[in-house]
mmCIF file of the N, C-alpha and C atoms, coordinates in Angstrom:
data_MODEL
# 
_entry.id   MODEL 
# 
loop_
_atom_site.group_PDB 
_atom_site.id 
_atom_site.type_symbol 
_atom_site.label_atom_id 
_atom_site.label_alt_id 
_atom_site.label_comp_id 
_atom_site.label_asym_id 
_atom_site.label_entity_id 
_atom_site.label_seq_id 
_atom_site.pdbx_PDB_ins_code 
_atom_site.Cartn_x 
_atom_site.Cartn_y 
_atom_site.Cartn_z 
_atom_site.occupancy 
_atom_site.B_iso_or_equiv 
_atom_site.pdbx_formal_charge 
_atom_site.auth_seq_id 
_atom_site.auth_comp_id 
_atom_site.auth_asym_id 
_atom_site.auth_atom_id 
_atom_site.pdbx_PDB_model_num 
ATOM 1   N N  . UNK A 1 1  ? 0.797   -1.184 0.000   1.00 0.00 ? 1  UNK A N  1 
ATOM 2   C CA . UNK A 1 1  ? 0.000   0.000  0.000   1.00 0.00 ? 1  UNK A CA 1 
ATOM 3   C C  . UNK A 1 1  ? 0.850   1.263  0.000   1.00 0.00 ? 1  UNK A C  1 
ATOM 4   N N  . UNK A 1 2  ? 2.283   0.941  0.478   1.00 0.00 ? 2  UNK A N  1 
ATOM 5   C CA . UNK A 1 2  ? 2.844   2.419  0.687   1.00 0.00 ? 2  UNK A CA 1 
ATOM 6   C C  . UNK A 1 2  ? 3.440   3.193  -0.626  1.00 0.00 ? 2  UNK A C  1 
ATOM 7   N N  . UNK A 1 3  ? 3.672   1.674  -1.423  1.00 0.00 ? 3  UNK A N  1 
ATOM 8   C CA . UNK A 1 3  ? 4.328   2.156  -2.512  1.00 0.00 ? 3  UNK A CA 1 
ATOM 9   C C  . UNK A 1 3  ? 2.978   2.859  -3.922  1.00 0.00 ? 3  UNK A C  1 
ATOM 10  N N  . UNK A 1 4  ? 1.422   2.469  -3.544  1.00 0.00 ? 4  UNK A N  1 
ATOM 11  C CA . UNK A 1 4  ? -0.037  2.788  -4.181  1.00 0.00 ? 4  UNK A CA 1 
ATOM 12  C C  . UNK A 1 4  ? 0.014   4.148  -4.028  1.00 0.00 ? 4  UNK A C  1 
ATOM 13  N N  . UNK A 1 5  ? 0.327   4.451  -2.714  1.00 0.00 ? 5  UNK A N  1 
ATOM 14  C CA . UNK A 1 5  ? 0.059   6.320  -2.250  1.00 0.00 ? 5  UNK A CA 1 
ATOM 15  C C  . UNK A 1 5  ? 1.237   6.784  -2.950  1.00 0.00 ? 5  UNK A C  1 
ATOM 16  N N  . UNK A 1 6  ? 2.681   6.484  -2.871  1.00 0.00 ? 6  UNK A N  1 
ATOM 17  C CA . UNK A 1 6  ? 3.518   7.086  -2.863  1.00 0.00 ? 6  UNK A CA 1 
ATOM 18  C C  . UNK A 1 6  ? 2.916   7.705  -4.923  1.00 0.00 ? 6  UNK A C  1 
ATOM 19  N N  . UNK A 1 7  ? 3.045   6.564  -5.630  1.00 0.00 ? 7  UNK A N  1 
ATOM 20  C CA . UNK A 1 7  ? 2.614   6.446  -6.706  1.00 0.00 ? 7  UNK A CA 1 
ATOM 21  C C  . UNK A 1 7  ? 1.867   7.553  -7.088  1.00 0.00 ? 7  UNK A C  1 
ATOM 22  N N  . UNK A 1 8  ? 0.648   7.920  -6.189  1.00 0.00 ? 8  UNK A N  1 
ATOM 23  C CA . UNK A 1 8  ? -0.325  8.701  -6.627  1.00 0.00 ? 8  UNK A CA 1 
ATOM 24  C C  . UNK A 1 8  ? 0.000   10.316 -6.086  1.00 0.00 ? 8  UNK A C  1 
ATOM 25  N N  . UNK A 1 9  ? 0.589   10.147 -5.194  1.00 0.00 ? 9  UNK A N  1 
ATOM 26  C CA . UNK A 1 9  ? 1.286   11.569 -4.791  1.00 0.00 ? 9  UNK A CA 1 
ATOM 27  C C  . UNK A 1 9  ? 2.092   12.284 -6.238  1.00 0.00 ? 9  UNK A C  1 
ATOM 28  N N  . UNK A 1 10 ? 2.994   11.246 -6.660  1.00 0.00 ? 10 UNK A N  1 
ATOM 29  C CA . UNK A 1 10 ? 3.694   11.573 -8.080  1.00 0.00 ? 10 UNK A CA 1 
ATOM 30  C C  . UNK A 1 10 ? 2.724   11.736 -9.146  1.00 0.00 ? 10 UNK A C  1 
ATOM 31  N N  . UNK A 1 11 ? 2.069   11.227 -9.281  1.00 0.00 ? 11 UNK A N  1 
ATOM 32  C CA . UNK A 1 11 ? 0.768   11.479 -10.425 1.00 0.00 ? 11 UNK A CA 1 
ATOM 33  C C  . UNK A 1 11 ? 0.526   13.014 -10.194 1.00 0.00 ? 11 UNK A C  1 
ATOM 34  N N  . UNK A 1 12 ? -0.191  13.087 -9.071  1.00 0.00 ? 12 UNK A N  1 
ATOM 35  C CA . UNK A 1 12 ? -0.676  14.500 -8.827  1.00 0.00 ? 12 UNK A CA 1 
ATOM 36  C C  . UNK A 1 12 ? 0.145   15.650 -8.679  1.00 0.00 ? 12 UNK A C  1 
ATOM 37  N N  . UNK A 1 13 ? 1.382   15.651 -8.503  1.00 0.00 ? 13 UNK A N  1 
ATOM 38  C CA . UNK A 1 13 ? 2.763   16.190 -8.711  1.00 0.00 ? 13 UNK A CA 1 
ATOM 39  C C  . UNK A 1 13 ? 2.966   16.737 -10.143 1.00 0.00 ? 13 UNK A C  1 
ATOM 40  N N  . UNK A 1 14 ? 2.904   15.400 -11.134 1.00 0.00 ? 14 UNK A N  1 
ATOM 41  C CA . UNK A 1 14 ? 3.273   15.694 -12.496 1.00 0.00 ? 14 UNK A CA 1 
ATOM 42  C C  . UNK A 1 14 ? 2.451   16.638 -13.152 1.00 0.00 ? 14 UNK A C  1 
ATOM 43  N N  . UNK A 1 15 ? 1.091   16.540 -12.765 1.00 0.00 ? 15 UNK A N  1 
ATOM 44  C CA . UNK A 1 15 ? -0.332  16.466 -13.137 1.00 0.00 ? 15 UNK A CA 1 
ATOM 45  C C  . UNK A 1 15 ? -0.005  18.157 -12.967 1.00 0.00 ? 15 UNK A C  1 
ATOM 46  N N  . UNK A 1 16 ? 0.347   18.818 -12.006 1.00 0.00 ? 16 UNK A N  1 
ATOM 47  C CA . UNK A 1 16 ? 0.322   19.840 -11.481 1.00 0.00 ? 16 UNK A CA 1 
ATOM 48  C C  . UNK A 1 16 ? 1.869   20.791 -12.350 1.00 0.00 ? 16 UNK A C  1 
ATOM 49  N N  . UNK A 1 17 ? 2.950   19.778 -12.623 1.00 0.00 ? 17 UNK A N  1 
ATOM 50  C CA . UNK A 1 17 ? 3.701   20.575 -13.413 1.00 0.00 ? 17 UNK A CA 1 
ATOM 51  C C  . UNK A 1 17 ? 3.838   20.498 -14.731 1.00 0.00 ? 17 UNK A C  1 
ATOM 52  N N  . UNK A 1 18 ? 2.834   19.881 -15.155 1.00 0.00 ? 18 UNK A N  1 
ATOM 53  C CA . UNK A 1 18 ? 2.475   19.655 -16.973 1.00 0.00 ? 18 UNK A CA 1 
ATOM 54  C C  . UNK A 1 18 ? 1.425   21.023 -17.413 1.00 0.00 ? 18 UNK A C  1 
ATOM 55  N N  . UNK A 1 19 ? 0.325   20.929 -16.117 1.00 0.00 ? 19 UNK A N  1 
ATOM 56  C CA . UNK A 1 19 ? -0.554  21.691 -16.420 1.00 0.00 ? 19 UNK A CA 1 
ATOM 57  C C  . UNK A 1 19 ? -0.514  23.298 -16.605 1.00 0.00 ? 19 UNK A C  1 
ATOM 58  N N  . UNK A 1 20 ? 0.833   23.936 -16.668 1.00 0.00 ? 20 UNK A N  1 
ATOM 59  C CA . UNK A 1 20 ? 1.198   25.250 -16.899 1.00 0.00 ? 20 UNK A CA 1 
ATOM 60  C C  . UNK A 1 20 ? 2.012   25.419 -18.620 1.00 0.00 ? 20 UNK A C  1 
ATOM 61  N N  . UNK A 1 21 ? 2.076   24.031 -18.942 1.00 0.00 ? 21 UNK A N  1 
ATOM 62  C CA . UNK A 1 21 ? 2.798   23.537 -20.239 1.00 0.00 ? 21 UNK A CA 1 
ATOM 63  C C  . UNK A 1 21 ? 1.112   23.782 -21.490 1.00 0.00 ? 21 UNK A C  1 
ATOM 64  N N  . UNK A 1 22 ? 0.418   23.615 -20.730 1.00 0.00 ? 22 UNK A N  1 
ATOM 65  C CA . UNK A 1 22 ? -1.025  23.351 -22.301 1.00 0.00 ? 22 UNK A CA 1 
ATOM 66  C C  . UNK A 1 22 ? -1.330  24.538 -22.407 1.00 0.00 ? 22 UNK A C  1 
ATOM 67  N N  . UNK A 1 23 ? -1.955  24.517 -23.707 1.00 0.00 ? 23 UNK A N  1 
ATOM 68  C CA . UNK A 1 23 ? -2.451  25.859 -24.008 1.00 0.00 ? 23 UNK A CA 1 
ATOM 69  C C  . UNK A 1 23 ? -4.023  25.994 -23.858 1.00 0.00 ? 23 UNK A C  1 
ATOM 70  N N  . UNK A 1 24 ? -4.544  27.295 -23.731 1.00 0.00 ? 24 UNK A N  1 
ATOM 71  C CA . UNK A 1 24 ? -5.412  27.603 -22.822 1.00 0.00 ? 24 UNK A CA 1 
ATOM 72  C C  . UNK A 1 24 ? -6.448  27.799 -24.097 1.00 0.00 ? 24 UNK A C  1 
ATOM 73  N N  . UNK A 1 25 ? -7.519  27.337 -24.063 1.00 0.00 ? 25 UNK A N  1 
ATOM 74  C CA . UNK A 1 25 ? -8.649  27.476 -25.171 1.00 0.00 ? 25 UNK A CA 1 
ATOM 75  C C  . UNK A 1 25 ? -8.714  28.965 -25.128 1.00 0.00 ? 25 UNK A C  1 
ATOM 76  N N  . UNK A 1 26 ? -8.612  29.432 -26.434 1.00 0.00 ? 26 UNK A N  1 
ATOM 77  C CA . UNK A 1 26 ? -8.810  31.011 -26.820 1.00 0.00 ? 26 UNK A CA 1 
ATOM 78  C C  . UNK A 1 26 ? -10.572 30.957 -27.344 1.00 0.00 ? 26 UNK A C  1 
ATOM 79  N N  . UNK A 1 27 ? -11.312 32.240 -26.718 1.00 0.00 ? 27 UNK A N  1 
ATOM 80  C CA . UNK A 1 27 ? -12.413 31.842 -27.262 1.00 0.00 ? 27 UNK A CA 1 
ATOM 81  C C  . UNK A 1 27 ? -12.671 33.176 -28.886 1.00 0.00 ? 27 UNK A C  1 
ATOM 82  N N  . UNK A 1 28 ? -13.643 32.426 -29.592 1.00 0.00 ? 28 UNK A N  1 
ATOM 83  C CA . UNK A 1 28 ? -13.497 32.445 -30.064 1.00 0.00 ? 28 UNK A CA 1 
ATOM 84  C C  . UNK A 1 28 ? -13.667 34.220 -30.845 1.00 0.00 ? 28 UNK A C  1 
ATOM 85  N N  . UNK A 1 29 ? -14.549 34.841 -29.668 1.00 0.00 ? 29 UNK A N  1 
ATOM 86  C CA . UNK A 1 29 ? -15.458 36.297 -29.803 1.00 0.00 ? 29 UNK A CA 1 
ATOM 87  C C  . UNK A 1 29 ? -13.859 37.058 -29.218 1.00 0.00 ? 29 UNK A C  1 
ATOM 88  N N  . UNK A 1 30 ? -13.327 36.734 -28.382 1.00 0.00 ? 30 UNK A N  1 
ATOM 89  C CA . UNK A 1 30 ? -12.246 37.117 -27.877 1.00 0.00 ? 30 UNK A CA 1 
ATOM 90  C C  . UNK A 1 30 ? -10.881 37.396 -28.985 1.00 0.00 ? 30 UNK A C  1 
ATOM 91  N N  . UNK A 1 31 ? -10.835 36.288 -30.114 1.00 0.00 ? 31 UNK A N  1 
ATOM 92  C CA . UNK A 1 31 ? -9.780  36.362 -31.349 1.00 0.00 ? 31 UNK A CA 1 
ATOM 93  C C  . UNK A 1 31 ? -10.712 37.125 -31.881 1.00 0.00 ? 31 UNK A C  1 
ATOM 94  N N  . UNK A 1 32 ? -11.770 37.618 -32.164 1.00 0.00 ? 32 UNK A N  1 
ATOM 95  C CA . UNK A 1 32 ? -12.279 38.175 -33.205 1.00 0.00 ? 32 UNK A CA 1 
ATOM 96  C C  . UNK A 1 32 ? -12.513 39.839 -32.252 1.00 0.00 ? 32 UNK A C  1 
ATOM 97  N N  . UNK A 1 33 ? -12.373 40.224 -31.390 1.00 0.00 ? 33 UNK A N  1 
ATOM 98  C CA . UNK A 1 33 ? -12.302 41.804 -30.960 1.00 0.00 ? 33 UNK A CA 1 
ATOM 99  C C  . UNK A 1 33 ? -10.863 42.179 -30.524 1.00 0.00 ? 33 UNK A C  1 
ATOM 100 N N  . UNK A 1 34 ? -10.018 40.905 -30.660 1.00 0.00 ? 34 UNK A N  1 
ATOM 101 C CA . UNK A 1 34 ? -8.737  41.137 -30.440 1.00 0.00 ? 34 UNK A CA 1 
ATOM 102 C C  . UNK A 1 34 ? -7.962  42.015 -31.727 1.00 0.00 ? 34 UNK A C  1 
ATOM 103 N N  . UNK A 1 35 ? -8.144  41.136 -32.877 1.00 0.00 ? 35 UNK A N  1 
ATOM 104 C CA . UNK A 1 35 ? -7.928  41.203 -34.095 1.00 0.00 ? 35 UNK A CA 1 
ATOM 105 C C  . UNK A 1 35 ? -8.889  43.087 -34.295 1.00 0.00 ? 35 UNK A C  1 
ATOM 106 N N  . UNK A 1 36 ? -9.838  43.279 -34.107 1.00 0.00 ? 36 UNK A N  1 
ATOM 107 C CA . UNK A 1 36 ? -10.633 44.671 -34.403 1.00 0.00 ? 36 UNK A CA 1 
ATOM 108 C C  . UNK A 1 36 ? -9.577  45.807 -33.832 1.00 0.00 ? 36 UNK A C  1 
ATOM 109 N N  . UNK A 1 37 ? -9.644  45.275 -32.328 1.00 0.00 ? 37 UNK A N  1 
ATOM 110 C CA . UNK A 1 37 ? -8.809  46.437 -31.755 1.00 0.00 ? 37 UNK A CA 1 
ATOM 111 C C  . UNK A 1 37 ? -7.115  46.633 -32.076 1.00 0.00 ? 37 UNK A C  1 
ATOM 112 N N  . UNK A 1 38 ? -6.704  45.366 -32.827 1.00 0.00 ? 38 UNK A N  1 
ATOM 113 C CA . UNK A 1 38 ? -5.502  46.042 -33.277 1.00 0.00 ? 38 UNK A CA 1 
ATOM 114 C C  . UNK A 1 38 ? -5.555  46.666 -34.723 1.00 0.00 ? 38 UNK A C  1 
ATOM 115 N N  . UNK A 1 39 ? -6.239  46.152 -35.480 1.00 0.00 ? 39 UNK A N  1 
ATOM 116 C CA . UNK A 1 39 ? -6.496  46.837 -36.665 1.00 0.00 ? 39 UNK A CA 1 
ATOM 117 C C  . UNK A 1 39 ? -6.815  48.608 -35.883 1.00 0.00 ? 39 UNK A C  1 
ATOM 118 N N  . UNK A 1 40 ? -7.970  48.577 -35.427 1.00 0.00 ? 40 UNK A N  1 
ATOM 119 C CA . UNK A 1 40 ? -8.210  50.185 -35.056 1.00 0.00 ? 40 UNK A CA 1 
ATOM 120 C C  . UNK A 1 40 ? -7.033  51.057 -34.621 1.00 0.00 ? 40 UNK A C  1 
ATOM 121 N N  . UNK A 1 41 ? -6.313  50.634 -33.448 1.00 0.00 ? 41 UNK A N  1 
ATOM 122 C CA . UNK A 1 41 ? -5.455  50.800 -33.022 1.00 0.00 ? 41 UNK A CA 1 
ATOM 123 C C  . UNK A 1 41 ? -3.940  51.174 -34.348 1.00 0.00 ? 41 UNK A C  1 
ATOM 124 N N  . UNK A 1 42 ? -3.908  50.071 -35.171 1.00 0.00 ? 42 UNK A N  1 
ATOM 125 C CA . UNK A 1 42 ? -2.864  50.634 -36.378 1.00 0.00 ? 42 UNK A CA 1 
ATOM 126 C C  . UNK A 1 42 ? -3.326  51.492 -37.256 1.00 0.00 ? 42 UNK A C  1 
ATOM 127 N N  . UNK A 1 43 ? -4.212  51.575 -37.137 1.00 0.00 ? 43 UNK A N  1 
ATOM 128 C CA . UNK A 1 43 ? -4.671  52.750 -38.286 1.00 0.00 ? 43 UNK A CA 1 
ATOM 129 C C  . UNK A 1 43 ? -4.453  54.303 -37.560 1.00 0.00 ? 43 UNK A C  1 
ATOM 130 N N  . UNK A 1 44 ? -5.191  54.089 -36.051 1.00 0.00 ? 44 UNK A N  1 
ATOM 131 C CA . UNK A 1 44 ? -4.964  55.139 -35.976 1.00 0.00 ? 44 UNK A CA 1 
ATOM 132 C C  . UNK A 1 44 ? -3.268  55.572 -35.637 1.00 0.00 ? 44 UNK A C  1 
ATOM 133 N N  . UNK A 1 45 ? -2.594  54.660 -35.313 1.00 0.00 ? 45 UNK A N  1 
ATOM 134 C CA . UNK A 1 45 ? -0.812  54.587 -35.071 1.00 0.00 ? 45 UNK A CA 1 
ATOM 135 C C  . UNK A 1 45 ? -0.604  55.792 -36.363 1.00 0.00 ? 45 UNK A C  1 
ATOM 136 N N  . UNK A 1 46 ? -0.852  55.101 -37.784 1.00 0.00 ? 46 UNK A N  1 
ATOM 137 C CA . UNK A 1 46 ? -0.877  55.338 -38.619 1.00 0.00 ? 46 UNK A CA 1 
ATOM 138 C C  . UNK A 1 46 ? -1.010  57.034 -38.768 1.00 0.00 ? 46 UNK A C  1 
ATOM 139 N N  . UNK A 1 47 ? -2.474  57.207 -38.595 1.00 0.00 ? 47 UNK A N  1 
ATOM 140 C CA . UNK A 1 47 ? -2.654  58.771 -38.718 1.00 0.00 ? 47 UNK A CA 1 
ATOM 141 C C  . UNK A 1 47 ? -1.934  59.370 -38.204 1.00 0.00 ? 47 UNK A C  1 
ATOM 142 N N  . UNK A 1 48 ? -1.688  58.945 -36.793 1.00 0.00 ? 48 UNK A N  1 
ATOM 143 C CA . UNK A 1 48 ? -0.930  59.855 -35.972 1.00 0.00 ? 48 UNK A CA 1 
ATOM 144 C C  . UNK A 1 48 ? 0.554   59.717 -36.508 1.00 0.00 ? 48 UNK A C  1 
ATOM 145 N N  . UNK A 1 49 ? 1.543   59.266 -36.774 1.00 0.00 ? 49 UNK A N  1 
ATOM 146 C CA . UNK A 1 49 ? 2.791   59.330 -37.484 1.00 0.00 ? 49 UNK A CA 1 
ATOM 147 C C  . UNK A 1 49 ? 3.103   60.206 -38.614 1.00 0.00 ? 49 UNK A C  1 
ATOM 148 N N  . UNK A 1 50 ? 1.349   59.571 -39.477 1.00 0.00 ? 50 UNK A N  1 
ATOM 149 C CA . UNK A 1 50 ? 1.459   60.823 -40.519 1.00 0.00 ? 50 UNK A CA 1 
ATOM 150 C C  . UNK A 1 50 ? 1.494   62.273 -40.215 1.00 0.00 ? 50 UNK A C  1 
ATOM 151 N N  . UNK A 1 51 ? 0.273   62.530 -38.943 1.00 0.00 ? 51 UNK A N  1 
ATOM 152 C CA . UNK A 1 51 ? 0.240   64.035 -39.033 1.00 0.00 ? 51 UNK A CA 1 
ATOM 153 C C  . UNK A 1 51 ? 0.931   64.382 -38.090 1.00 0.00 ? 51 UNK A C  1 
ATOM 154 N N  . UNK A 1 52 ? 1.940   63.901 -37.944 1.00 0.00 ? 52 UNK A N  1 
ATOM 155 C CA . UNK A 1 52 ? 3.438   64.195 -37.526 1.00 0.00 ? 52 UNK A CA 1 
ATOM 156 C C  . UNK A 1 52 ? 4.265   64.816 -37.596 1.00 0.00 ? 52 UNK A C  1 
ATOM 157 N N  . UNK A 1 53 ? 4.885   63.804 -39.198 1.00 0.00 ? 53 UNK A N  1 
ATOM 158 C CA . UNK A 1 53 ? 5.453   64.522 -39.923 1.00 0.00 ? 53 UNK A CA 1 
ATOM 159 C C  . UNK A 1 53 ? 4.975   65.435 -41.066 1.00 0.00 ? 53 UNK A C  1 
ATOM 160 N N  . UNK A 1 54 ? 3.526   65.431 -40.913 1.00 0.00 ? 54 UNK A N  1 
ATOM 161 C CA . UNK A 1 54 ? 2.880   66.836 -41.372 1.00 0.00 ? 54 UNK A CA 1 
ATOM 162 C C  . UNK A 1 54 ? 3.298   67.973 -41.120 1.00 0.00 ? 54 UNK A C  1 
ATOM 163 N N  . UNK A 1 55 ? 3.115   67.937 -40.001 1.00 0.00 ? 55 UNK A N  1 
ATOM 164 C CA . UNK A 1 55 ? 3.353   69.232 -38.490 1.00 0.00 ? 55 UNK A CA 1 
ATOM 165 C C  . UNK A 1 55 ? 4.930   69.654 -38.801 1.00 0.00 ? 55 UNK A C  1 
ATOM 166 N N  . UNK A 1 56 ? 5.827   68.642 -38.819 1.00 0.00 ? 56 UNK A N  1 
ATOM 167 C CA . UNK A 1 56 ? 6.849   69.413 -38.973 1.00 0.00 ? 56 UNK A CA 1 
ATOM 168 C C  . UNK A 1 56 ? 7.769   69.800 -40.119 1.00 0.00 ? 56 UNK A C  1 
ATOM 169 N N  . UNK A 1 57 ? 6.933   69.518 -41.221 1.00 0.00 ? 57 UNK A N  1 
ATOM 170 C CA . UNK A 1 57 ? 7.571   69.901 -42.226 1.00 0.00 ? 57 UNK A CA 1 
ATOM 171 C C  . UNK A 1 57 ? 6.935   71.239 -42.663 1.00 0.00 ? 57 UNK A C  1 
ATOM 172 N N  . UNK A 1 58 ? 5.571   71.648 -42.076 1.00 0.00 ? 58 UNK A N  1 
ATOM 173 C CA . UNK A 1 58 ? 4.944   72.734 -42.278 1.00 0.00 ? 58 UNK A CA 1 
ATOM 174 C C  . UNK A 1 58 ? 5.513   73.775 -41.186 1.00 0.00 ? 58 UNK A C  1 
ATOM 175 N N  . UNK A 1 59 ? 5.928   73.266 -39.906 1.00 0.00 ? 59 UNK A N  1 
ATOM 176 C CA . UNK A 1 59 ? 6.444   74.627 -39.431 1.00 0.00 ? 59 UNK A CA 1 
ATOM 177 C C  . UNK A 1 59 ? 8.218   74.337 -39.348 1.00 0.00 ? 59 UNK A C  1 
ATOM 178 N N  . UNK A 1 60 ? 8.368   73.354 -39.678 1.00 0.00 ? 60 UNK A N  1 
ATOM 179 C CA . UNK A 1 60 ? 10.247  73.452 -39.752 1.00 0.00 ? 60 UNK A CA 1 
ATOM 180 C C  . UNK A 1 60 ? 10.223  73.542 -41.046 1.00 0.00 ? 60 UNK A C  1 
ATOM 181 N N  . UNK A 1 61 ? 9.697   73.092 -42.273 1.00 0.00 ? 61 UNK A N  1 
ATOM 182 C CA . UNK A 1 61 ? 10.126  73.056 -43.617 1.00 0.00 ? 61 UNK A CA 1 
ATOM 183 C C  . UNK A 1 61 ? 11.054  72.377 -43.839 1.00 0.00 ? 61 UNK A C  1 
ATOM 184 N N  . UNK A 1 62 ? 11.973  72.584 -44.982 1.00 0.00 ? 62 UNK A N  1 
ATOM 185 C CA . UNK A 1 62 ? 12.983  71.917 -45.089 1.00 0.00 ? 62 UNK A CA 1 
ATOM 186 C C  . UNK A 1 62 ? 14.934  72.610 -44.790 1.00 0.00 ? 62 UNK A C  1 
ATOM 187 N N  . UNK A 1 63 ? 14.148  73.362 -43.370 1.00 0.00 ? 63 UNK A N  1 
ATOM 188 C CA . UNK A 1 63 ? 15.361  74.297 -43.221 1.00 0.00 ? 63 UNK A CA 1 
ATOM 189 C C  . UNK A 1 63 ? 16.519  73.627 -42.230 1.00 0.00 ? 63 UNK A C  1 
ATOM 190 N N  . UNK A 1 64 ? 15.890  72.242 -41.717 1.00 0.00 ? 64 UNK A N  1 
ATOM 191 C CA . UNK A 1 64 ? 16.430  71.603 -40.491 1.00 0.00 ? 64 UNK A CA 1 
ATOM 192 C C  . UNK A 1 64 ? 17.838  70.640 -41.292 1.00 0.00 ? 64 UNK A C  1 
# 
């Protein structure tokens, strides 16, 4: 019997350091507003970079 417990102690051991190894079900509404908000998010990256270097070519020009 001692060697039945010992056995199952290790089971539940392994059990416990495998289970940080799997991957976690992504659902599925979650990939799909993930995906929205980075699209939104690059676009507006986008604008903002552009009117950037809008800004400073209109008040620095090309004197820098």
């Amino acid at each position: 019997m001692g060697k039945k417990a010992w056995l199952l102690k290790v089971e539940r051991l392994w059990r416990w350091k495998t289970s940080g190894l799997k991957w976690k079900r992504v659902d599925f509404q979650v990939a799909i507003m993930d995906n929205l908000v980075f699209r939104v998010l690059y676009v507006v990256e986008a604008v903002v970079v552009v009117s950037t270097l809008c800004f400073f070519f209109l008040c620095c020009g090309c004197h820098v």
